[in-house]
TORROLUM-992016 format. One record per residue (C-alpha): residue in one letter; residue number from 1; z, x, y. Coordinates in Angstrom, 2 decimals, decimal comma. Each point is the difference from the previous one (the first is absolute). Layout:
<atoms>
+------+-----+---------+---------+---------+
: type : seq :       Z :       X :       Y :
+------+-----+---------+---------+---------+
:    A : NUM :       Z :       X :       Y :
...
+------+-----+---------+---------+---------+
</atoms>
This chain:
<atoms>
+------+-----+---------+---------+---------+
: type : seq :       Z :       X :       Y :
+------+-----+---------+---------+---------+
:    X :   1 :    0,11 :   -6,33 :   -9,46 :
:    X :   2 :    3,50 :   -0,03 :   -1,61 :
:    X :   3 :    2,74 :    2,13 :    0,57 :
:    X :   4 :    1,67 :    0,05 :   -3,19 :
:    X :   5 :   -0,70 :   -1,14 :   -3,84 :
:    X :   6 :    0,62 :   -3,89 :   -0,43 :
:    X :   7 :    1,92 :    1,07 :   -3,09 :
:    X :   8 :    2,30 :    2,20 :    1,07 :
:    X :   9 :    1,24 :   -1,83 :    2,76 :
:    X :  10 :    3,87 :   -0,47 :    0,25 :
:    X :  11 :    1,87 :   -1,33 :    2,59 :
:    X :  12 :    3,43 :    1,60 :    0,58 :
:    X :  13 :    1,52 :   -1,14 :    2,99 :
:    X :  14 :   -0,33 :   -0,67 :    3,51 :
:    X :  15 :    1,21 :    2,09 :    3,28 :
:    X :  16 :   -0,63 :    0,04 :    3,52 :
:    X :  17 :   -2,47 :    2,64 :    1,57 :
:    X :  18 :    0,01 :    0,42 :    3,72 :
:    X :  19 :    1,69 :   -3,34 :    0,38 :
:    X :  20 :   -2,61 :   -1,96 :   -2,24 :
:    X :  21 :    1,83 :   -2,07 :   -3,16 :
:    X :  22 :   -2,49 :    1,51 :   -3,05 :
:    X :  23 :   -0,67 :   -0,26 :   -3,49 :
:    X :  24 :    0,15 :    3,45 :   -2,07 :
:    X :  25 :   -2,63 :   -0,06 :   -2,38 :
:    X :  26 :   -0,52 :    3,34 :   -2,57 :
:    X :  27 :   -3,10 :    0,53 :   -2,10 :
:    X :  28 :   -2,51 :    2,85 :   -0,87 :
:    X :  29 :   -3,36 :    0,22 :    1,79 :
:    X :  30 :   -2,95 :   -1,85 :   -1,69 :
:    X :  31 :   -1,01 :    2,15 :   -3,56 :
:    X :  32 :   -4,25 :   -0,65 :    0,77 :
:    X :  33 :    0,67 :    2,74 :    2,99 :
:    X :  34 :    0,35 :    2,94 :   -3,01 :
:    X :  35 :   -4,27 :   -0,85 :   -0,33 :
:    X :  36 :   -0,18 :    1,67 :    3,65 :
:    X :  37 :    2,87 :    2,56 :   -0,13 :
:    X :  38 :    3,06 :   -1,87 :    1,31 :
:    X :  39 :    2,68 :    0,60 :   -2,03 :
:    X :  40 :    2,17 :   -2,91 :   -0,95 :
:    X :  41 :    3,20 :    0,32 :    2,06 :
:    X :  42 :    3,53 :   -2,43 :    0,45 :
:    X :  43 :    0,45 :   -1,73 :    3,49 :
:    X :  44 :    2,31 :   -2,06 :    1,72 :
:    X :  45 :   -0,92 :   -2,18 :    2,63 :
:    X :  46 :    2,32 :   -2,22 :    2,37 :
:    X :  47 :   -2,13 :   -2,91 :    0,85 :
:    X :  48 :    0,71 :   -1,45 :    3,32 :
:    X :  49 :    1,15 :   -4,35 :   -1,58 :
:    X :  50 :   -1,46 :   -0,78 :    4,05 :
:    X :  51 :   -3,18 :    0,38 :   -0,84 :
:    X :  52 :   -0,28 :    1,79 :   -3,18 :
:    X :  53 :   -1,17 :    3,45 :    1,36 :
:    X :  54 :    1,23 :    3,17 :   -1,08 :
:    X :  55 :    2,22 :    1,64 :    2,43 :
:    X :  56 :    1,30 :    3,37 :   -2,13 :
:    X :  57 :   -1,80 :    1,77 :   -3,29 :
:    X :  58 :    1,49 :    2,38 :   -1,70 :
:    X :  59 :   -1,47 :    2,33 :   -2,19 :
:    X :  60 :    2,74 :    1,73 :   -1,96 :
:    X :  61 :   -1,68 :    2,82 :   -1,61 :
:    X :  62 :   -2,42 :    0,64 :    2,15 :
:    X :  63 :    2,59 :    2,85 :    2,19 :
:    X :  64 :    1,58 :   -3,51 :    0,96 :
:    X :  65 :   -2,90 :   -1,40 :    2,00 :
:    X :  66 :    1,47 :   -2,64 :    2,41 :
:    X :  67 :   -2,56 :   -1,98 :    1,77 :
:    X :  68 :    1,90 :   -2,37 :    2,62 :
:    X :  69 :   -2,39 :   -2,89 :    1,78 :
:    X :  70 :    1,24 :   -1,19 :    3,42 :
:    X :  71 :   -1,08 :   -2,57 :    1,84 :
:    X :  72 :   -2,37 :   -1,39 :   -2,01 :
:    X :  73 :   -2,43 :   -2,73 :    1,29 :
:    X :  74 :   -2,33 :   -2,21 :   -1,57 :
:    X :  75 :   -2,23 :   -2,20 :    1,68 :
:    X :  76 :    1,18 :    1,18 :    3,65 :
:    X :  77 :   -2,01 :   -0,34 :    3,12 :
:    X :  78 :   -2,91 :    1,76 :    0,67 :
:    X :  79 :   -1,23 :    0,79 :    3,55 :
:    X :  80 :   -4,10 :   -1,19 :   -0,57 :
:    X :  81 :   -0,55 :    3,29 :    2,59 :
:    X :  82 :    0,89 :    2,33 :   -2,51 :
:    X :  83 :   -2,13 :   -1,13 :   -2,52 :
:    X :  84 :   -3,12 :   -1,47 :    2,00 :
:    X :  85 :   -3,30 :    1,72 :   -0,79 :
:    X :  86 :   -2,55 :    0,99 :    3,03 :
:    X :  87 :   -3,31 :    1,77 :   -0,90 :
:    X :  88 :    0,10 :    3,44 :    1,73 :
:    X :  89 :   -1,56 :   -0,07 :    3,63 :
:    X :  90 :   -3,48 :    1,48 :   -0,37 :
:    X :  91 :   -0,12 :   -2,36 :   -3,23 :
:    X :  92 :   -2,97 :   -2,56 :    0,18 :
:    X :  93 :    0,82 :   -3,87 :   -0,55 :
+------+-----+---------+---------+---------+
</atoms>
């Protein structure tokens, strides 16, 4: 899945968002979304240069949707106890 048309992509700048160095990258969302509905709308997206993340979207004219990300993790630890599988207790084996 891609967030925004290869063709339209632009980069304008960078800036820091909550103390991450990013890239500021502007576009339009990918045109084979109309096919479904999803109007074709401009973004801008800091990309964390880290890792390469996003860490703010902005949707301009969309009421001036903000979407912030905060610590983001990829790859963290995972405790094998929340994710273990037992067969319910009256189950057979």
């Amino acid at each position: 899945l891609r967030a925004l048309e290869p063709g339209s992509l632009r980069l304008t700048g960078t800036a820091v968002v909550d103390g991450e160095e990013c890239w500021v990258i502007e576009g339009n969302s990918p045109g084979d979304l109309r096919m479904v509905g999803v109007p074709v709308v401009h973004m801008i997206i800091w990309v964390a240069k880290k890792d390469g993340l996003p860490r703010r979207i902005s949707i301009p004219k969309e009421r001036n949707t903000v979407v912030v990300l905060r610590q983001v993790t990829i790859n963290g630890p995972v405790n094998p106890e929340k994710i273990a599988w037992r067969p319910p207790s009256k189950a057979k084996i």
